[in-house]
PyMOL CGO cylinders between C-alpha atoms (Angstrom):
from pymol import cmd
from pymol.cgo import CYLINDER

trace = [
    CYLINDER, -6.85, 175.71, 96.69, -6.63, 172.36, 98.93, 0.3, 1, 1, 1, 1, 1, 1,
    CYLINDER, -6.63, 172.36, 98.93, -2.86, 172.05, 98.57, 0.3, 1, 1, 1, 1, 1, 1,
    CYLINDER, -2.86, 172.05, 98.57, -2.78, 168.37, 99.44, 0.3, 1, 1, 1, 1, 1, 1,
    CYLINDER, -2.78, 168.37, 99.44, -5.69, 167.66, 97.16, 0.3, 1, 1, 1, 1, 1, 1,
    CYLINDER, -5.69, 167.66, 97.16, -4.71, 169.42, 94.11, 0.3, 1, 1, 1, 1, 1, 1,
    CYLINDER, -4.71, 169.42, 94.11, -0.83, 167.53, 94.92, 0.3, 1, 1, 1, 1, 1, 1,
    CYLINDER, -0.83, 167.53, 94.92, -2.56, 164.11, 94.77, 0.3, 1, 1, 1, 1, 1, 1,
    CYLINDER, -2.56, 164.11, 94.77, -5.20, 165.04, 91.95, 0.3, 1, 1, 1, 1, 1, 1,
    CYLINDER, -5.20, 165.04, 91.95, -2.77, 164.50, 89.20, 0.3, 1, 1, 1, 1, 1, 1,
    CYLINDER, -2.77, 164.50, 89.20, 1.26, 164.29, 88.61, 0.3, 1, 1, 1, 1, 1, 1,
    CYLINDER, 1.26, 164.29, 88.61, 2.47, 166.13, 85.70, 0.3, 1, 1, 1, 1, 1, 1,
    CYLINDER, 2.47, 166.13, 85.70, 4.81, 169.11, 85.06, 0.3, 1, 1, 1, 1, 1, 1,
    CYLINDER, 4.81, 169.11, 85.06, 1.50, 171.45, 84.31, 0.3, 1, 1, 1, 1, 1, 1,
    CYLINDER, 1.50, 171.45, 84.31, 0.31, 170.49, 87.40, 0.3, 1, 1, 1, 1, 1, 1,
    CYLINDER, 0.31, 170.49, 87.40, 3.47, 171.48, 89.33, 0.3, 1, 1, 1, 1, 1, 1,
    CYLINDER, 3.47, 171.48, 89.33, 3.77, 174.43, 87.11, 0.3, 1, 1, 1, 1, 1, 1,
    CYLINDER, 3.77, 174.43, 87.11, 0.01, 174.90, 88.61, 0.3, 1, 1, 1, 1, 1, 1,
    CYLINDER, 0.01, 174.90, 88.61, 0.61, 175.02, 92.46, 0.3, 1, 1, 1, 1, 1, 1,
    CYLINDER, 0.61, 175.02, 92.46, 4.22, 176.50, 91.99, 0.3, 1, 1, 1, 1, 1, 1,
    CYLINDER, 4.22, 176.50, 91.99, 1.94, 179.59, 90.30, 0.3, 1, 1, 1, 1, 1, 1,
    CYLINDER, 1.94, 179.59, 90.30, -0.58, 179.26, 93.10, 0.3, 1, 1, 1, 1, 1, 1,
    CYLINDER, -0.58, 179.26, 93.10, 2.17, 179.54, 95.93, 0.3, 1, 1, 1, 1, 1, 1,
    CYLINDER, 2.17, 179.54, 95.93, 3.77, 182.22, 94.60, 0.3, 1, 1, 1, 1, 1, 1,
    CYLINDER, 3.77, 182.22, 94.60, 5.97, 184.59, 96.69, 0.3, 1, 1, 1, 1, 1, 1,
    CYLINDER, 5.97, 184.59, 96.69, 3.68, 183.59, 99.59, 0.3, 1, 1, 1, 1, 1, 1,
    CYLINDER, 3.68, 183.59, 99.59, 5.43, 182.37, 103.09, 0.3, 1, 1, 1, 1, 1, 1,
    CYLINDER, 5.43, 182.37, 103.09, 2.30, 180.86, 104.58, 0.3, 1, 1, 1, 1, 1, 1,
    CYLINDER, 2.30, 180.86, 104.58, 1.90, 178.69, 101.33, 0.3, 1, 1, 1, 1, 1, 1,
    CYLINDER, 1.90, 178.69, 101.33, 5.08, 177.77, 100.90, 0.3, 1, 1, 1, 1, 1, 1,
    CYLINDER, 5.08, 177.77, 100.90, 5.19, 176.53, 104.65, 0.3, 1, 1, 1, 1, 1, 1,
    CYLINDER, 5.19, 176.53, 104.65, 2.12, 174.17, 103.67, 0.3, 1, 1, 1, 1, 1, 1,
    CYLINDER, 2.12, 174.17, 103.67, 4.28, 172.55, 101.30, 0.3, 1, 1, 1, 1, 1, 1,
    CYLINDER, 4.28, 172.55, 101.30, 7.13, 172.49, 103.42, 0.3, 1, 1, 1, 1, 1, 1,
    CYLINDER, 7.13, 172.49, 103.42, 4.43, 170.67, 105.97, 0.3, 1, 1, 1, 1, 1, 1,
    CYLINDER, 4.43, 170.67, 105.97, 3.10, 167.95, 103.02, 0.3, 1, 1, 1, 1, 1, 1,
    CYLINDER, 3.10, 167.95, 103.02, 7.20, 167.42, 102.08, 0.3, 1, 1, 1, 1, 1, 1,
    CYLINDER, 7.20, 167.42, 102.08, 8.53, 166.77, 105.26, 0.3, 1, 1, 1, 1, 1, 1,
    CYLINDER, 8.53, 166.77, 105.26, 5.91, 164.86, 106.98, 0.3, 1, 1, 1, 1, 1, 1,
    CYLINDER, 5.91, 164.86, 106.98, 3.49, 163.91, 104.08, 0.3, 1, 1, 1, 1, 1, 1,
    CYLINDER, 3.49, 163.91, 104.08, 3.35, 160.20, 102.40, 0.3, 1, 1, 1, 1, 1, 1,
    CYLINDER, 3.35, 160.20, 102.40, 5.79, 158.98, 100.35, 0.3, 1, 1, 1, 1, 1, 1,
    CYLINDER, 5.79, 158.98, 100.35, 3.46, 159.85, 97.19, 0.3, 1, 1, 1, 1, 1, 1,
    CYLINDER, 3.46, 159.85, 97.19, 3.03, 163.42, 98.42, 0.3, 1, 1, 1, 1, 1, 1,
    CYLINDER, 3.03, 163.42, 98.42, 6.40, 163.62, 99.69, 0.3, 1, 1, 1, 1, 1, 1,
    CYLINDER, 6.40, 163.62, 99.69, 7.35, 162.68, 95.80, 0.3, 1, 1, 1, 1, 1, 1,
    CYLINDER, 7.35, 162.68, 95.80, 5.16, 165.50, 94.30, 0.3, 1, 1, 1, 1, 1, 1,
    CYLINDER, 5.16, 165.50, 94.30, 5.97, 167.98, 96.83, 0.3, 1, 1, 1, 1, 1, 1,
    CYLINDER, 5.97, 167.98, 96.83, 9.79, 167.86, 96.32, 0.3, 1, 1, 1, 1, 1, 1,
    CYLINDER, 9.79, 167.86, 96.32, 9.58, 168.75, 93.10, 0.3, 1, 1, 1, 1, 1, 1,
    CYLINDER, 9.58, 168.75, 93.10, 7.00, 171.68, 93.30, 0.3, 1, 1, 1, 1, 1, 1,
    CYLINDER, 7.00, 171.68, 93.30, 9.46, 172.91, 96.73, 0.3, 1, 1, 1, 1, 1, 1,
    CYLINDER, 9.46, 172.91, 96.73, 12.46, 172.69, 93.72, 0.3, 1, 1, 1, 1, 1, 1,
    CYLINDER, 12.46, 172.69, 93.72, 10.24, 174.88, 91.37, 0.3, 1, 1, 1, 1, 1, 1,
    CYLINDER, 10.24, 174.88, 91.37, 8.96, 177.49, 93.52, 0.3, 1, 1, 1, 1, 1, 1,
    CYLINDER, 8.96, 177.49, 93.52, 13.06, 177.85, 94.92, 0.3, 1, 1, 1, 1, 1, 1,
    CYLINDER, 13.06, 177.85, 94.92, 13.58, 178.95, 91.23, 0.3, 1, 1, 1, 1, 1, 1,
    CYLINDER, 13.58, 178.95, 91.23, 11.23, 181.14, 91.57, 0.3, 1, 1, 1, 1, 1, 1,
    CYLINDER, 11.23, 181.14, 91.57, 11.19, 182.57, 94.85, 0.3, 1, 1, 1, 1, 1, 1,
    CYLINDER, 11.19, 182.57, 94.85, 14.55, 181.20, 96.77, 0.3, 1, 1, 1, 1, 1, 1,
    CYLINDER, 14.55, 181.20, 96.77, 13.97, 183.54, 99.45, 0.3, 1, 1, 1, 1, 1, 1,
    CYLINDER, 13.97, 183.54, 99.45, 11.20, 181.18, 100.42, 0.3, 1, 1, 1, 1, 1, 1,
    CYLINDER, 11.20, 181.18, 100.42, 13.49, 178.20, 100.88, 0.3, 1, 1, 1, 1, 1, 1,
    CYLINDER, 13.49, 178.20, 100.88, 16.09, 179.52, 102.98, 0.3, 1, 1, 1, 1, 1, 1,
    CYLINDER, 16.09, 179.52, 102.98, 14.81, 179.84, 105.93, 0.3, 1, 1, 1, 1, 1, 1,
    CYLINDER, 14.81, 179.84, 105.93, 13.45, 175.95, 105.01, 0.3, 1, 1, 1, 1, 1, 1,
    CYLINDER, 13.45, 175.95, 105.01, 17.26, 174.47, 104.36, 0.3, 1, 1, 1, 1, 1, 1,
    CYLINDER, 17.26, 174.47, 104.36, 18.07, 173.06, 108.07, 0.3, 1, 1, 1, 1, 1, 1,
    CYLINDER, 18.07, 173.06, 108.07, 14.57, 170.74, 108.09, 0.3, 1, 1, 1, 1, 1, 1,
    CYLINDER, 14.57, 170.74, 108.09, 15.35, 169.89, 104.67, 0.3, 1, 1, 1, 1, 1, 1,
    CYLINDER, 15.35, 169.89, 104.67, 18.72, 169.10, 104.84, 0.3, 1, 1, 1, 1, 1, 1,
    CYLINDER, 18.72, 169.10, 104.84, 17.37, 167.03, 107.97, 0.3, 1, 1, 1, 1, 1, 1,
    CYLINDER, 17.37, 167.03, 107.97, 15.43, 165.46, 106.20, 0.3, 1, 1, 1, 1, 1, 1,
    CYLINDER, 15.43, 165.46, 106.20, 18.09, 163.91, 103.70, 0.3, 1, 1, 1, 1, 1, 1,
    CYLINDER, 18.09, 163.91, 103.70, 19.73, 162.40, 106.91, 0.3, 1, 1, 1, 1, 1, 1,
    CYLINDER, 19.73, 162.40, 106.91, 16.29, 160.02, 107.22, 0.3, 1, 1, 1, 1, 1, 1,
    CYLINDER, 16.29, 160.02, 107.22, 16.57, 156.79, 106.35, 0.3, 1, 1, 1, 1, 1, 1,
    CYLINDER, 16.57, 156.79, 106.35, 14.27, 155.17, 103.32, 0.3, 1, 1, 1, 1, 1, 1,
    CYLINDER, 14.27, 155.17, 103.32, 13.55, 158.62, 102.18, 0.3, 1, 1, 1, 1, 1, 1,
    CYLINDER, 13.55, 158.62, 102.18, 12.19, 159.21, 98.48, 0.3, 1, 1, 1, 1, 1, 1,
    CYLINDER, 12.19, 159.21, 98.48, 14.90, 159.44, 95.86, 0.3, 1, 1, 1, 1, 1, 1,
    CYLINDER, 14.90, 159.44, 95.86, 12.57, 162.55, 94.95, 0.3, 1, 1, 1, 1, 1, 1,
    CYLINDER, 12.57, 162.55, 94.95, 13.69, 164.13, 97.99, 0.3, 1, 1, 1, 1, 1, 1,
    CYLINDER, 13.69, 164.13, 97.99, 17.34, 163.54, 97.68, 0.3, 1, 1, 1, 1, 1, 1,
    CYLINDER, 17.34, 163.54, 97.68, 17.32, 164.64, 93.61, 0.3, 1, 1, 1, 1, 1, 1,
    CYLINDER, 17.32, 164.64, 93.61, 15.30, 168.04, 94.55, 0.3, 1, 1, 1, 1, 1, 1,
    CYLINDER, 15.30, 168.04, 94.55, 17.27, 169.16, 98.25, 0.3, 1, 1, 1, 1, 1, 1,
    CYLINDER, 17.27, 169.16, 98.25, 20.34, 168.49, 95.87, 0.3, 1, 1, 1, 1, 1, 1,
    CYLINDER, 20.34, 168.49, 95.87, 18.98, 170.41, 93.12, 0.3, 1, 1, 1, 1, 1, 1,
    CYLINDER, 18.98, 170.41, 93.12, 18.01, 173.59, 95.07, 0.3, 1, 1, 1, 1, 1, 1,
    CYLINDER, 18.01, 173.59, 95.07, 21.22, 173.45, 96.87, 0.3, 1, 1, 1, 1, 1, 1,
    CYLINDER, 21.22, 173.45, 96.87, 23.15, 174.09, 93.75, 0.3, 1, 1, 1, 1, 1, 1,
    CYLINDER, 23.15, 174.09, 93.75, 22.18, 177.72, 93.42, 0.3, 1, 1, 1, 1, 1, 1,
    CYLINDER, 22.18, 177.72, 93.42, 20.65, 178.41, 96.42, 0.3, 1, 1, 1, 1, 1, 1,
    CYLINDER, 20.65, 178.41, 96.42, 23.26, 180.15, 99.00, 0.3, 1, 1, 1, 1, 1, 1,
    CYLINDER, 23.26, 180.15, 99.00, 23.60, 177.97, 102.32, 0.3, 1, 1, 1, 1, 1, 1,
    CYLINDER, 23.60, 177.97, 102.32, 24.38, 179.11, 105.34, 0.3, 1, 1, 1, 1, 1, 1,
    CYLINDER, 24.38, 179.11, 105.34, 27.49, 178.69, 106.85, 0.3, 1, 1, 1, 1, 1, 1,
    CYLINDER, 27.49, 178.69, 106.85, 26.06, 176.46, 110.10, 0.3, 1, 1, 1, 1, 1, 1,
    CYLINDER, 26.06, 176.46, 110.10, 24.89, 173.98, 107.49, 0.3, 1, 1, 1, 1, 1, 1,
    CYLINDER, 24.89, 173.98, 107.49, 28.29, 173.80, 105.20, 0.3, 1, 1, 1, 1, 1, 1,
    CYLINDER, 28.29, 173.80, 105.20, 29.29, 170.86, 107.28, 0.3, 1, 1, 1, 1, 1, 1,
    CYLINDER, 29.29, 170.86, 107.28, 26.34, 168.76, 106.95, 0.3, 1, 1, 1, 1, 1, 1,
    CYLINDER, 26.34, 168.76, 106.95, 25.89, 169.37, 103.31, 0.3, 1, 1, 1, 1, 1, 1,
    CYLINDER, 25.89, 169.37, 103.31, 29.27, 168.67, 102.49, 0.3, 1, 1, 1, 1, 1, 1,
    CYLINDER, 29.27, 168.67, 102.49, 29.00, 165.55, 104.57, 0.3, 1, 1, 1, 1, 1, 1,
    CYLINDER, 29.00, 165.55, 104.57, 25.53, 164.80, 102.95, 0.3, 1, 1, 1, 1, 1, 1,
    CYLINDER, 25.53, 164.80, 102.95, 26.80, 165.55, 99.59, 0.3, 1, 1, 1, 1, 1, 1,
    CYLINDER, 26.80, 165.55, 99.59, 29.85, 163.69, 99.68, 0.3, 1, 1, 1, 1, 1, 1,
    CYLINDER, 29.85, 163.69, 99.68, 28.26, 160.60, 100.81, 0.3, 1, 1, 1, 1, 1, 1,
    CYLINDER, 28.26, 160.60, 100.81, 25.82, 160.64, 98.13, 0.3, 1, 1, 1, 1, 1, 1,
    CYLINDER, 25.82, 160.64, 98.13, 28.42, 161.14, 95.62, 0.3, 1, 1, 1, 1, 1, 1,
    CYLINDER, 28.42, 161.14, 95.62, 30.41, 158.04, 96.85, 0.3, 1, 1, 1, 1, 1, 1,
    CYLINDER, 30.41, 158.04, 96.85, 26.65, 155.92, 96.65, 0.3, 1, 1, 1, 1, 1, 1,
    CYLINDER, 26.65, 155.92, 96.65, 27.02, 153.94, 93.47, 0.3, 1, 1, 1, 1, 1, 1,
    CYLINDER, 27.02, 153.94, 93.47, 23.81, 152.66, 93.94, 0.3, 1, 1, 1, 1, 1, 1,
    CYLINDER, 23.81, 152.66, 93.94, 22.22, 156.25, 94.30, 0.3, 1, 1, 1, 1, 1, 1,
    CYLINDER, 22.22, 156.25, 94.30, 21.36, 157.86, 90.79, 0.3, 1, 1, 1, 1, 1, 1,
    CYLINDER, 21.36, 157.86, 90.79, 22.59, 159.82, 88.75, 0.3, 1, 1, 1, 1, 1, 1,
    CYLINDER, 22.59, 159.82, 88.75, 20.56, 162.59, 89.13, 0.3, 1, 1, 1, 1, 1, 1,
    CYLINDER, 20.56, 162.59, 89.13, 21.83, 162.92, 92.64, 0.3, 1, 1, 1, 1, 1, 1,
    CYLINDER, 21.83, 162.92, 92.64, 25.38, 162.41, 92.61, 0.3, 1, 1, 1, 1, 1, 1,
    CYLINDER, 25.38, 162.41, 92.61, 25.74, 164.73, 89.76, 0.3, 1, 1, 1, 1, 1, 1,
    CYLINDER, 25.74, 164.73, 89.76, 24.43, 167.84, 91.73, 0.3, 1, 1, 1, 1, 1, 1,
    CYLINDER, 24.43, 167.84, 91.73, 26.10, 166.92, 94.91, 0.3, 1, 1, 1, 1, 1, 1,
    CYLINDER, 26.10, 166.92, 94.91, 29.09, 167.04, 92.65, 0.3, 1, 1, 1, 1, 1, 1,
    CYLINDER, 29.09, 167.04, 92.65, 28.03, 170.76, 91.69, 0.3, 1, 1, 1, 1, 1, 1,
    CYLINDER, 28.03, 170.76, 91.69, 27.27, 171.22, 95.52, 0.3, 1, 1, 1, 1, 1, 1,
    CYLINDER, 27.27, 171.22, 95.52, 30.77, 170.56, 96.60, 0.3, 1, 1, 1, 1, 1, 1,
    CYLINDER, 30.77, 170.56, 96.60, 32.23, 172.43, 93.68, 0.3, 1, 1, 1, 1, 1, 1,
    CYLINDER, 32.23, 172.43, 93.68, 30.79, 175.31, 94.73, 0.3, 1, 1, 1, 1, 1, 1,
    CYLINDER, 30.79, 175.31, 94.73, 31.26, 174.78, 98.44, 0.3, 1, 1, 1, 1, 1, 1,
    CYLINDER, 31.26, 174.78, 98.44, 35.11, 174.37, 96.86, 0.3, 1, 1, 1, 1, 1, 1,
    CYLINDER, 35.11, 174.37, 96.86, 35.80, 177.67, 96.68, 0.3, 1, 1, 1, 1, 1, 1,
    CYLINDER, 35.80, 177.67, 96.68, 34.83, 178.54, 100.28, 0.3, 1, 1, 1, 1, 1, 1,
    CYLINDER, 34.83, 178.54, 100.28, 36.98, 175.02, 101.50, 0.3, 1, 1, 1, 1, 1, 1,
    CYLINDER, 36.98, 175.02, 101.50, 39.67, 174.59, 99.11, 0.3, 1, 1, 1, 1, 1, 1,
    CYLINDER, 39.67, 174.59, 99.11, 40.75, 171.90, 101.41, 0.3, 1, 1, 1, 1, 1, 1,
    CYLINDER, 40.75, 171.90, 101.41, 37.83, 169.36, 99.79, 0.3, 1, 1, 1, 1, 1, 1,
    CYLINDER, 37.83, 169.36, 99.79, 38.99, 170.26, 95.83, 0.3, 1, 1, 1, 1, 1, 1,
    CYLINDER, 38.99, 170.26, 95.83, 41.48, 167.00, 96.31, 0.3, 1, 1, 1, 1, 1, 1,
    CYLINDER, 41.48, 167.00, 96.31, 39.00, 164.61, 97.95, 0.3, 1, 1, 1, 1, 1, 1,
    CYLINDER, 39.00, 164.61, 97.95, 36.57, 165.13, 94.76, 0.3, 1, 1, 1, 1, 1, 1,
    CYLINDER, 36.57, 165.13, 94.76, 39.17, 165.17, 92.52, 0.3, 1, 1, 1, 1, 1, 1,
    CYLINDER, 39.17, 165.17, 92.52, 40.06, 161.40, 93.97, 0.3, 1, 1, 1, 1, 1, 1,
    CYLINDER, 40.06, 161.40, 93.97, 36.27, 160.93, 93.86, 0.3, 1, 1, 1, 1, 1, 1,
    CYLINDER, 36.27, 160.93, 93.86, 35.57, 161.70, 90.63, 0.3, 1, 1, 1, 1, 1, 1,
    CYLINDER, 35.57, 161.70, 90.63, 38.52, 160.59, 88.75, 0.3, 1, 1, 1, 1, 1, 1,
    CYLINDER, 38.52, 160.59, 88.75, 37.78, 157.30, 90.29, 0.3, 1, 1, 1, 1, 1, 1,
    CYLINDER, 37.78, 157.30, 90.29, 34.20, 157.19, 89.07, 0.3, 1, 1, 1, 1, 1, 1,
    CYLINDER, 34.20, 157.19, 89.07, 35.71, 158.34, 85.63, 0.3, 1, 1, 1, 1, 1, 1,
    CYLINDER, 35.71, 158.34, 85.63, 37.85, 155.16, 85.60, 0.3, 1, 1, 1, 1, 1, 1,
    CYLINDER, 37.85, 155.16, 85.60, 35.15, 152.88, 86.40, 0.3, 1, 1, 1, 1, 1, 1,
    CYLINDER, 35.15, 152.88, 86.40, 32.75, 152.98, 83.73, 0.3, 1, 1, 1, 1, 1, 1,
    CYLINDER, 32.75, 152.98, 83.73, 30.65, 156.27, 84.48, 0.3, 1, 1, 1, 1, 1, 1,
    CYLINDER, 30.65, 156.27, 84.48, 27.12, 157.00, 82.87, 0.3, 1, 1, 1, 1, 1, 1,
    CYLINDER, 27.12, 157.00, 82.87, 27.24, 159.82, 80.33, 0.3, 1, 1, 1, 1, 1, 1,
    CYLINDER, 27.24, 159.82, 80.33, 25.70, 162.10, 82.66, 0.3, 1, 1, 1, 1, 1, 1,
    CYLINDER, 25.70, 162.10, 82.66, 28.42, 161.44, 85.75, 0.3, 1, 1, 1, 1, 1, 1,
    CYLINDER, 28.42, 161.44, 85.75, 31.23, 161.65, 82.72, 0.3, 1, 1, 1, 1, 1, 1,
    CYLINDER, 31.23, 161.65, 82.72, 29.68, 165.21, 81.53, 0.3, 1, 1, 1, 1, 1, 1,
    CYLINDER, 29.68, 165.21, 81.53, 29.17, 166.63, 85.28, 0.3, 1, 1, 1, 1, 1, 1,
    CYLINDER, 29.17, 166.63, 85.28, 32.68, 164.91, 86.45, 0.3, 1, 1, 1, 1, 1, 1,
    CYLINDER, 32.68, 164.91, 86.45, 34.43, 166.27, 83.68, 0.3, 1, 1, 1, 1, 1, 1,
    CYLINDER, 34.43, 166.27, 83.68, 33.05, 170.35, 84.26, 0.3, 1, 1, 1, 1, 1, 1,
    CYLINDER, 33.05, 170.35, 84.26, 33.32, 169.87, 88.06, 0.3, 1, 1, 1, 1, 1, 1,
    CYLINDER, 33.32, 169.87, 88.06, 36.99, 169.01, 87.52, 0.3, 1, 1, 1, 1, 1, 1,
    CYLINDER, 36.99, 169.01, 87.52, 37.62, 171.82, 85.43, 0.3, 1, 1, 1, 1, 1, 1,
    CYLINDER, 37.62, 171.82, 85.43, 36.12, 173.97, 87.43, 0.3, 1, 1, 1, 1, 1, 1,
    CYLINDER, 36.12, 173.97, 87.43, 38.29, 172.93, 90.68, 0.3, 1, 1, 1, 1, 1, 1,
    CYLINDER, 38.29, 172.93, 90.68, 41.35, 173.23, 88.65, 0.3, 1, 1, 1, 1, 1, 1,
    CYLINDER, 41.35, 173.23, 88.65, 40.73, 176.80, 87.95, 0.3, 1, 1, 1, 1, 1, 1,
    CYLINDER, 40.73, 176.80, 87.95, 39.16, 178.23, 91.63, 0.3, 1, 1, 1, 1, 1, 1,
    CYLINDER, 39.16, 178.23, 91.63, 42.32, 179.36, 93.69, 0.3, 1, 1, 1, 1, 1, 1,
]
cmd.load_cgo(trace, "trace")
């Protein structure tokens, strides 16, 4: 399979499902894709984030040792809101290593304060820093301010829902 080609040939779930399938458990694949997603076109860039977000479903050992470029990679400027939706995504239930807590947090918080950002995003950095919570209980007060601040200013159902849980679920961590 000509990874870039078959990425370009058509954008649909089957076809994600398709290559995600093709790539498998398989490290030389997977750093293909992690090739086309960091330096491809904004198109492939697009495509690729989401298939990267599939196969770390699948296979998450495959996107560890990826996390620093990615995470990198959120810090460009004009990146694809694809990008941002499916490093947040992974990073949800993928573990992350200790060197990157830092950056994430920063990352995650700042994308969380972004009203213009979507919703997509700032709900899973919301998950991200819940979880990252329990390690640094020391943030659990800075996204309670957040969020019961976004709360208060007319929130889409989907920041309400994931505000909401994330709040409950800071309340309860020790």
């Amino acid at each position: 399979m000509h990874l870039l080609n078959e990425i370009l040939q058509e954008h649909s779930r089957e076809q994600a499902i398709k290559i995600t399938a093709w790539i498998g458990a398989d490290k030389a694949r997977m750093a293909r894709l992690m090739e086309l997603f960091l330096h491809g076109q904004y198109r492939v860039v697009q495509r690729a984030a989401w298939i990267m977000s599939m196969v770390a479903h699948k296979h998450p050992e495959l996107i560890t040792p990826h996390l620093p470029v990615m995470i990198q990679r959120m810090e460009a400027p004009g990146i694809p809101v694809a990008v941002k939706r499916n490093v947040t995504r992974v990073l949800q239930f993928l573990p992350i290593p200790p060197d990157l807590h830092g950056v994430v947090m920063q990352q995650c918080f700042a994308l969380l304060e972004d009203p213009k950002e979507t919703i997509a995003v700032r709900a899973f950095s919301m998950t991200v820093l819940a979880k990252m919570a329990k390690d640094y209980p020391d943030i659990k007060n800075e996204i309670r301010i957040i969020l019961e601040d976004q709360l208060a200013h007319n929130p889409s159902p989907g920041i309400r829902s994931r505000a909401k849980k994330v709040l409950i679920e800071i309340s309860r961590s020790k």
